[in-house]
N, C-alpha and C positions, 0 to 999 in steps of 0.2 A: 504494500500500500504506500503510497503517499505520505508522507507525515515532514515536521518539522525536528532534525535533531542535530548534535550539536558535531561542529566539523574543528577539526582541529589540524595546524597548520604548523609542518613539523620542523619550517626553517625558522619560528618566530619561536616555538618552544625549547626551551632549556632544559624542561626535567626536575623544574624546582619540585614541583607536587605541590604543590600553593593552593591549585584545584581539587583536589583529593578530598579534602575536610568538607567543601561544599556540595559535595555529590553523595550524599547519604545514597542513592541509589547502586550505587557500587559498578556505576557503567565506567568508571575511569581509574585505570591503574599506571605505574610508572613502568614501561619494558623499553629495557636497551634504551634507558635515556631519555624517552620521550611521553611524554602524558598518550594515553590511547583508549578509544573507545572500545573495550572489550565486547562490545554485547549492545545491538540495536534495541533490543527486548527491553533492557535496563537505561536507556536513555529516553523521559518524558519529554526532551527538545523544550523545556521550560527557561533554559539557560543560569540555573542558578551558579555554575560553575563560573560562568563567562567575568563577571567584578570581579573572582579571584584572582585572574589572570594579571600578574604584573605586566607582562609583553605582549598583550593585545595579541594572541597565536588564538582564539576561540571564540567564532564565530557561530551561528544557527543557519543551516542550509534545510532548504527542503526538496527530499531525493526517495528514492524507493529504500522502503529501508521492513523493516520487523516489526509490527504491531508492539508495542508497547505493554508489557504483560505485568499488574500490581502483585499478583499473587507470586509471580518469580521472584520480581523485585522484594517482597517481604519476607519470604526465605534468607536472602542475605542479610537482610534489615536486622532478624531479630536477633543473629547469631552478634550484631556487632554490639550489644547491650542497650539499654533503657534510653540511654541519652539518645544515641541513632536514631531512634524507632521515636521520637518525641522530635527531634529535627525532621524526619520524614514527614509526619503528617502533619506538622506545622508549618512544613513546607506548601503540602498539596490545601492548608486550609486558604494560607493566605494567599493563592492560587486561584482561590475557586474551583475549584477539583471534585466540585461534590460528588461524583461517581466516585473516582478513584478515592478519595479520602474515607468513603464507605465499604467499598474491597477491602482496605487496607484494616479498617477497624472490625470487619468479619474475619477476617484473617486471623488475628487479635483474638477474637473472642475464638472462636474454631478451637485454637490451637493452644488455649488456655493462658496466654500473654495477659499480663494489667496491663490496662488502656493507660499511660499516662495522662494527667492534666496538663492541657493547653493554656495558656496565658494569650488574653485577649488579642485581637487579629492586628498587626503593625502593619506597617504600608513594608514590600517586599521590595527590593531594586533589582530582580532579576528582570531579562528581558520579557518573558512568558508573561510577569504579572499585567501588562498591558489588558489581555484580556478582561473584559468583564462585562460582568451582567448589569445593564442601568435601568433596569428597574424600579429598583432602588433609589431612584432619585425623580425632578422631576423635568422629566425627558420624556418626547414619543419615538426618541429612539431608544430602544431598549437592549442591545448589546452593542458590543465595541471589542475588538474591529469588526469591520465590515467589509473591506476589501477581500476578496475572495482570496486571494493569493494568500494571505495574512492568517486565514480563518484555523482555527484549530477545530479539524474534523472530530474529536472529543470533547467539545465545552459542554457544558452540562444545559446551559440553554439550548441546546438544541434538540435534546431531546421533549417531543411530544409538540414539537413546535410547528406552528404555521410560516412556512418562508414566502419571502417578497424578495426576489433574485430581480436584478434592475441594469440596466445599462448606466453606466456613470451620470450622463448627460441628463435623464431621466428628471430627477428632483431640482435642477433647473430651471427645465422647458415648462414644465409641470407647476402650477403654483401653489396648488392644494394637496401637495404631494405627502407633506405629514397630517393632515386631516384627512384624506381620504384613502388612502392606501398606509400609512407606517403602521396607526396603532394597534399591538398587541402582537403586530407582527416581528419575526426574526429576521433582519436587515442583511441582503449579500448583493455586493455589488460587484460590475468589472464591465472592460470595455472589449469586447469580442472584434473589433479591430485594431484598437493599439496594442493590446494584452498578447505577448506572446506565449500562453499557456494553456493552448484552447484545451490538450490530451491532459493534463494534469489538472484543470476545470474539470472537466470530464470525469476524472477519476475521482478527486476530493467529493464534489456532490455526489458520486454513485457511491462512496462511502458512506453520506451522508443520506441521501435516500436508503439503503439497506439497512441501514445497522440504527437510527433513533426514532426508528414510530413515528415520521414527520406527518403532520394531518394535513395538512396542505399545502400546496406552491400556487403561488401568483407571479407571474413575471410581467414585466411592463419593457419597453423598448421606443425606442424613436421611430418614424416611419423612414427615416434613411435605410436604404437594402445592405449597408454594412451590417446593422445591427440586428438585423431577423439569426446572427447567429446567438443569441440569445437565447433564441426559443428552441435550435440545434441545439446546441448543448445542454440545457437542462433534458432534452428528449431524449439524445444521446444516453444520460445520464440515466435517467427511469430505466430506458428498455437494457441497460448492462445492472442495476439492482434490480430488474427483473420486480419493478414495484407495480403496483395500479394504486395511485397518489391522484387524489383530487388536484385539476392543474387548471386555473385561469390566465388568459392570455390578455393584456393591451397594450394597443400598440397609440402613442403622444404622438399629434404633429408639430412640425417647426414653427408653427403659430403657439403653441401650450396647450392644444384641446386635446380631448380623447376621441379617437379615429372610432 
């Protein structure tokens, strides 16, 4: 699959191990001198490692890599003691993680571990923490990011969610565009002519239609013939999750109305 995780760039790294401490997930070890991603499975592409970095060698790419597995990653977790395993889920809390944060604490329980207590939620500086749910505030956009490119095919709003998938231009041309179309909806946007990542679009939403119970998609587009690929791709998308997703189409003209 698709996913965002963390690349490491072996002329800038030294081998300090500076990074090691912030990777409770145990995706990163020192071999032959260089910091290494041991194991796809053990890196969430959250980037908490990346601030540790004194020489800027640790970057987030996103590339075909290993579904990300909590229950392997808590295997290693527990064995490294109490304090780990209280970094880990304080990790995915102020993350926003709430699937994985609930793996992690049935795991826990399962296997007879004390849950540690958490101390109330700090603001994270990793790069990951960007995502979030805004909700919580008052906004009729309701998550962030939005850019599709961006989007982490696991965020927890996504699941049970109605999507509104939009061509950039869209909100725009459009002048009622968060009254009539944002509220309550899950926001994904991208430009199907400037964006060169139609196959990897393709893939993150066919991720994203299979695997979170989406109740519905709305797409909306310009009447420019660039941008009917819009409605390709999200289609694309359906018939490879093999879903039947309730799908509404509009298409904006260069004036702001609806065609």
């Amino acid at each position: 699959m698709q996913r965002k995780i963390i690349k490491i760039n072996e002329d800038k790294c030294t081998g300090c191990g500076e990074c090691i401490p912030d990777c409770p997930e145990g995706a990163l070890q020192i071999i032959n001198g260089k910091a290494r991603l041991i194991s796809d499975l053990f890196c969430d592409g959250l980037g908490a490692c990346i601030k540790a970095c004194p020489f800027n060698a640790m970057t987030i790419e996103e590339r075909e890599a290993e579904s990300y597995n909590e229950y392997k990653v808590m295997e290693n977790i527990v064995k490294a003691g109490e304090e780990v395993i209280k970094a880990h889920l304080k990790h995915l809390k102020d993350h926003n993680e709430e699937i994985l944060l609930k793996q992690a604490l049935d795991y826990l329980k399962e296997n007879n571990y004390e849950i540690p207590k958490l101390e109330g939620k700090k603001a994270c500086s990793c790069l990951g923490n960007m995502q979030k749910n805004l909700a919580i505030v008052e906004s009729t956009l309701n998550n962030w990011p939005i850019q599709l490119s961006l989007l982490n095919v696991n965020a927890p709003y996504l699941v049970n969610a109605e999507l509104l998938i939009v061509a950039d231009c869209v909100s725009f041309a459009y002048k009622n565009f968060h009254e009539k179309f944002l509220k309550n909806k899950v926001l994904i946007i991208f430009c199907p002519k400037l964006d060169d990542n139609s196959s990897v679009y393709i893939e993150k939403l066919t991720n994203i239609f299979k695997n979170q119970n989406i109740k519905s998609i709305t797409t909306i587009r310009m009447e420019v013939p660039c941008c009917t690929g819009v409605e390709i791709i999200v289609k694309e998308a359906l018939e490879k999750a093999e879903k039947q997703i309730n799908l509404e189409n509009y298409i904006i003209s260069l004036k702001g109305d609806i065609i």
